[in-house]
C-alpha positions in Angstrom: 359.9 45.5 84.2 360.0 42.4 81.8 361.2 40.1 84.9 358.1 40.9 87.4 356.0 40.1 84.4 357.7 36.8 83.6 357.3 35.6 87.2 353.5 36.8 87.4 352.9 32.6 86.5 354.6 31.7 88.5 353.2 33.4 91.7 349.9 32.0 90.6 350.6 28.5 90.0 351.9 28.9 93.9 349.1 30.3 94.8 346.9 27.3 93.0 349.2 24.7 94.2 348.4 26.2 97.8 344.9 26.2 97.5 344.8 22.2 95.9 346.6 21.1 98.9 344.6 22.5 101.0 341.7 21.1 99.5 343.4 17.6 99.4 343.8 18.1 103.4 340.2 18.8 103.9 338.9 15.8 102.5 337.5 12.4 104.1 339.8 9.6 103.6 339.4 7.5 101.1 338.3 10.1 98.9 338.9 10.2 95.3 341.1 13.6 94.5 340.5 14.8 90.8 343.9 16.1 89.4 344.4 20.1 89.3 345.9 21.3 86.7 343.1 20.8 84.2 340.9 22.9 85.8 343.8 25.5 86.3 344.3 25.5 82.6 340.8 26.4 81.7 340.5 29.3 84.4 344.1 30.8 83.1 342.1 30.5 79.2 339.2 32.3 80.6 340.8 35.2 82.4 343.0 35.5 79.2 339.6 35.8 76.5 338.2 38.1 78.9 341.1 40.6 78.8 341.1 40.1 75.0 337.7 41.0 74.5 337.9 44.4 77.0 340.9 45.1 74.9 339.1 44.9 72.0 335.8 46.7 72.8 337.6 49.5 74.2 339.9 50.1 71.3 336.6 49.2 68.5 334.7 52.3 71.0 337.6 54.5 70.8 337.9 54.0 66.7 333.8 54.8 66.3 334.0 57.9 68.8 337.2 59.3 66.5 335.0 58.3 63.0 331.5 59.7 64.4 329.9 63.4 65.4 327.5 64.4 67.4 324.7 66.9 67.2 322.9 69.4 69.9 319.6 70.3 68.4 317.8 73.2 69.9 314.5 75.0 69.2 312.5 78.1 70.7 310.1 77.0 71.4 311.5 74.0 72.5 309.1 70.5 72.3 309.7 70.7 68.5 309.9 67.3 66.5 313.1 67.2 64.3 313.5 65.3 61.2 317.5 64.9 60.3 317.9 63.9 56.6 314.0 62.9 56.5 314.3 60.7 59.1 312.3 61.8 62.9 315.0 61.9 65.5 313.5 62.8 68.4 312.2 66.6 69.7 314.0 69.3 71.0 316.3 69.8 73.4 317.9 66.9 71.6 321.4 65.5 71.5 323.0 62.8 68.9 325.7 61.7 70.0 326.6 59.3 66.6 325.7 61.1 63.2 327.6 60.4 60.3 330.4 63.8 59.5 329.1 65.7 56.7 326.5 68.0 55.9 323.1 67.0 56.8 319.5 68.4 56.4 317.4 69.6 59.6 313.8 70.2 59.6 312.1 71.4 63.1 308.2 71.3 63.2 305.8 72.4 66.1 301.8 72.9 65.7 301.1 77.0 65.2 304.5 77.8 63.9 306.2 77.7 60.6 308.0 75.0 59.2 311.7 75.6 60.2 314.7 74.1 57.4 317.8 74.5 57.7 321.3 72.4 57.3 324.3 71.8 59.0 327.9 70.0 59.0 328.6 67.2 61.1 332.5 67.3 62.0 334.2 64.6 63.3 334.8 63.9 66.6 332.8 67.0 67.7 329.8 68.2 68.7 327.5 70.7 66.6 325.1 72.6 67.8 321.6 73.7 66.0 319.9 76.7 67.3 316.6 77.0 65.6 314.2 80.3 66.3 310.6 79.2 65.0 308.3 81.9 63.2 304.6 81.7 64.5 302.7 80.3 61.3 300.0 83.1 59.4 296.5 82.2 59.4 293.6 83.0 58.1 290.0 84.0 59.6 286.8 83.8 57.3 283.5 85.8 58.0 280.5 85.6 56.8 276.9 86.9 57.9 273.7 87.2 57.1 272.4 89.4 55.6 275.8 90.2 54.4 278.0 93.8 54.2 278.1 93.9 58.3 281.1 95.5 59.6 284.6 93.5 60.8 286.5 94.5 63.8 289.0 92.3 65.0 290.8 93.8 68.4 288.8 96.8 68.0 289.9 97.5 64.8 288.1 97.5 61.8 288.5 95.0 59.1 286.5 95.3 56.2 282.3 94.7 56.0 281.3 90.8 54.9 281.7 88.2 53.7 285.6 89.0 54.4 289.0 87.3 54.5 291.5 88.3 57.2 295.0 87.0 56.5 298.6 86.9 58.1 297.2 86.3 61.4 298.6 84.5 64.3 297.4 81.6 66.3 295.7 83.1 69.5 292.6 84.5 70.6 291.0 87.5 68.6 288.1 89.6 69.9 286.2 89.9 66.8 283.0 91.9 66.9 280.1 92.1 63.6 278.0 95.0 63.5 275.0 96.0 60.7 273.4 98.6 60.6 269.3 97.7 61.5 270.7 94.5 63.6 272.0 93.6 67.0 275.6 93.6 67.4 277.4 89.7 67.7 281.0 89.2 69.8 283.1 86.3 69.9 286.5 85.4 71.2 287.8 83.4 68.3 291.0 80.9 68.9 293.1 80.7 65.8 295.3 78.2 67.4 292.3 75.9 67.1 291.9 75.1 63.1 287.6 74.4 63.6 287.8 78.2 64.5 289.0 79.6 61.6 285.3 80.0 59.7 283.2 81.9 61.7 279.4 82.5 60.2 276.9 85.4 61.9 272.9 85.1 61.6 272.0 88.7 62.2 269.0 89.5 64.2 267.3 93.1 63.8 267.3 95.5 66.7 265.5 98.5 67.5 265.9 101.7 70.4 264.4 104.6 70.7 265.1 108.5 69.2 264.0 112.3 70.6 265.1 114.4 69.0 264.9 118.3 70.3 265.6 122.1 69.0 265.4 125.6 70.2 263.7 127.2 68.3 261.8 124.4 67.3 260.0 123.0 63.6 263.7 122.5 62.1 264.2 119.6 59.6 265.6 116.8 60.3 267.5 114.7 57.9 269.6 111.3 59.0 271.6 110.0 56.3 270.5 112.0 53.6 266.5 110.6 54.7 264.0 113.5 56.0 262.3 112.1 59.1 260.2 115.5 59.9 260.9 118.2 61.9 261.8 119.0 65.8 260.6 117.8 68.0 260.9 114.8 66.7 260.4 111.2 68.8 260.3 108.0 67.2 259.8 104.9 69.6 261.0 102.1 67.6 264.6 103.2 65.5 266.5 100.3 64.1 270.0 100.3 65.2 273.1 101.9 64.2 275.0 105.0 63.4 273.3 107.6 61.8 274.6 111.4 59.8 272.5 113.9 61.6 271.8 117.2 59.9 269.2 119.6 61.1 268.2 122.9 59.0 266.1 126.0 60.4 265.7 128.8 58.1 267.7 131.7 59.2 270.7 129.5 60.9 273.3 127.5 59.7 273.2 123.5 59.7 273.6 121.4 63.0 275.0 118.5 61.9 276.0 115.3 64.5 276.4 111.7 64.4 273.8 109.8 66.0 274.5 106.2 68.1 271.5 104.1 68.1 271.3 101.3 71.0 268.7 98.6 71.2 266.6 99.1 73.7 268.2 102.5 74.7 266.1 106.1 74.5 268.6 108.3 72.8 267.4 112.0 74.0 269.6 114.8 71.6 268.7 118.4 72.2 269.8 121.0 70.2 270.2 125.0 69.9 270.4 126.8 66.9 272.6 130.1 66.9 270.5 132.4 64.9 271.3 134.7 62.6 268.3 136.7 61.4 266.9 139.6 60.4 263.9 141.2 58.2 262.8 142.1 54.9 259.4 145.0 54.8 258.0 144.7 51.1 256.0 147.3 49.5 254.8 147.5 45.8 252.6 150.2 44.0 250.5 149.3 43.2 249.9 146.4 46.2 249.1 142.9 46.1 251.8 141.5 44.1 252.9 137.9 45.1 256.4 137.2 46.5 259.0 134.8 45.8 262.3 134.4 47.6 265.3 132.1 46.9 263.3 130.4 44.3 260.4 129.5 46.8 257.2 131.0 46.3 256.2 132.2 49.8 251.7 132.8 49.5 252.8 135.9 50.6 251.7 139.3 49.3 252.5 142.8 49.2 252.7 145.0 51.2 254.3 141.8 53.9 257.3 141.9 56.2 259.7 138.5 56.6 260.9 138.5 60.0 263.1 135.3 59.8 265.1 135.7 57.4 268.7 134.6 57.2 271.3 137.2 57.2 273.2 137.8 53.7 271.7 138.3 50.2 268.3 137.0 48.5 266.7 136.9 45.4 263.6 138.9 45.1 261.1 138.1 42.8 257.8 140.1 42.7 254.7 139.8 40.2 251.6 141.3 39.9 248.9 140.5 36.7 248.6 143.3 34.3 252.1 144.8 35.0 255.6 143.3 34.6 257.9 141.0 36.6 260.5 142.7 38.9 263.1 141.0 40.9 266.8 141.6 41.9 269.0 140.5 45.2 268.4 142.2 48.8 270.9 142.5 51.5 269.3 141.2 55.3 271.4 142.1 58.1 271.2 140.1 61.3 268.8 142.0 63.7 267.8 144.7 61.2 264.5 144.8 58.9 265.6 145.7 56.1 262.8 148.0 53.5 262.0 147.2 50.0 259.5 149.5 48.0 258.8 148.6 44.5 256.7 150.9 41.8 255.6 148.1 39.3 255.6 149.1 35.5 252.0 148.7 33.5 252.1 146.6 31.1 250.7 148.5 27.4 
């Protein structure tokens, strides 16, 4: 092994002997001839430094790869710029191939999701990999209106009445809907994603429809929202909008009650039936004439008087008559019967 090294010279200076002489026969006469084995000399020096120095890079590469680590940095969503040891690196998917071993602080940001921390440690001569799973960020929508108190729905469901904060909300599009009582209804599609959407102010403009109201029998009260409006039929051609607590009362049946949807520009026709449960009540004092009271409300009624309308179940009574005393007490009515009350009245002394 040793020998065909030691003759490896050799072979060459033959072969650069060869080529000299060759030269030297290819030139004009009379030619100067420079001497050879100068320049031989130099191109043995420079094939040796070049050896030398691809020696030496390959073993300084093969030293760094055996000191250093690498990293594989990985988000999702991925497009996520990564800070290692406060430093930005790049975004993800990312790969670095020459971090120093040891343990080393990652931080992963992307617009509309939290801010993701972590740490890991670099070992040498390996490759570490850094899975990150990012955490959409919470935000916040503020409403307002004018005037305020209007009802918040957001998706469809309801919120809270202004001016309101909704919080721990993600960054995408909302259907949010703002709705008063007396005023026209506002939607928007808001886009929390887009920070300029996150305040969103209402001007409210009043709105009106229009309201019949119907009963069988007729002349019952009606009352919306605790308010007496008259009595059936009832039609009222400008009725600002909204929901309304219906409650109609008719002497003799019990309460219809129903929630009324108001819609600008919109006639909403309600009819309604009572289920009546009456009966009747003949009076009869001696001597005649006295007045009549019932349930507390005087009725400009006298005896002798039959009530036809009454409701069925007990009522209080109350008869008087100048010169002779009081006299009431509680009556039974049964439903479809007519019940008879006679009365002798006492003189007063």
């Amino acid at each position: 092994m040793s020998e065909r090294h030691s003759r490896e010279p050799d072979r060459i200076d033959e072969l650069l002997g060869s080529l000299q002489e060759s030269r030297t026969a290819q030139a004009p006469a009379g030619a100067a001839v420079s001497p050879a084995p100068q320049r031989h000399c130099r191109s043995r020096i420079w094939i040796i430094f070049v050896l030398i120095a691809a020696v030496t890079a390959a073993t300084v590469f093969l030293l760094l790869q055996g000191r250093t680590a690498s990293l594989n940095i990985r988000s999702f969503p991925s497009g996520a710029t990564v800070f290692l040891d406060e430093q930005q690196v790049g975004t993800t998917p990312l790969v670095l191939p020459r971090v120093a071993p040891g343990t080393h602080a990652i931080q992963i940001r992307l617009p509309g999701w939290e801010v993701w921390n972590g740490t890991t440690t670099a070992e040498r001569g390996s490759t570490t990999q850094v899975i990150a799973n990012m955490t959409h960020a919470a935000y916040s929508l503020i409403v307002t209106s004018t005037p305020p108190g209007a009802a918040v729905a957001l998706d469809g469901a309801a919120k809270g009445v202004t001016p309101l904060t909704v919080a721990g909300l993600k960054p995408r599009n909302y259907a949010l809907v703002i709705s008063l009582k007396g005023y026209a209804a506002v939607s928007r599609t808001v886009d929390l994603s887009d920070a300029t959407q996150s305040t969103q102010d209402f001007s409210l403009i009043q709105a009106f429809g229009k309201l019949s109201i119907m009963s069988d029998p007729t002349g019952a009260q009606v009352v919306m929202d605790g308010k007496p409006y008259g009595v059936t039929p009832l039609k009222i051609d400008s009725f600002p909008v909204g929901d309304y607590a219906l409650t109609l009362k008719l002497d003799g049946s019990a309460d219809i009650t129903d929630v009324l949807s108001v819609k600008e520009g919109i006639v909403l026709a309600k009819q309604y039936k009572f289920d009546l449960a009456l009966g009747g009540l003949a009076i009869f004092t001696d001597p005649a004439g006295a007045s009549i009271t019932i349930d507390g409300q005087a009725t400009s009624q006298i005896t002798p008087f039959t009530f036809s309308t009454l409701k069925e179940g007990t009522h209080e009574v109350y008869l008087e008559l100048p010169g002779y005393l009081p006299w009431s007490d509680e009556v039974s009515v049964s439903k479809g019967q007519t019940s008879r009350l006679s009365i002798a009245l006492t003189k007063l002394q």
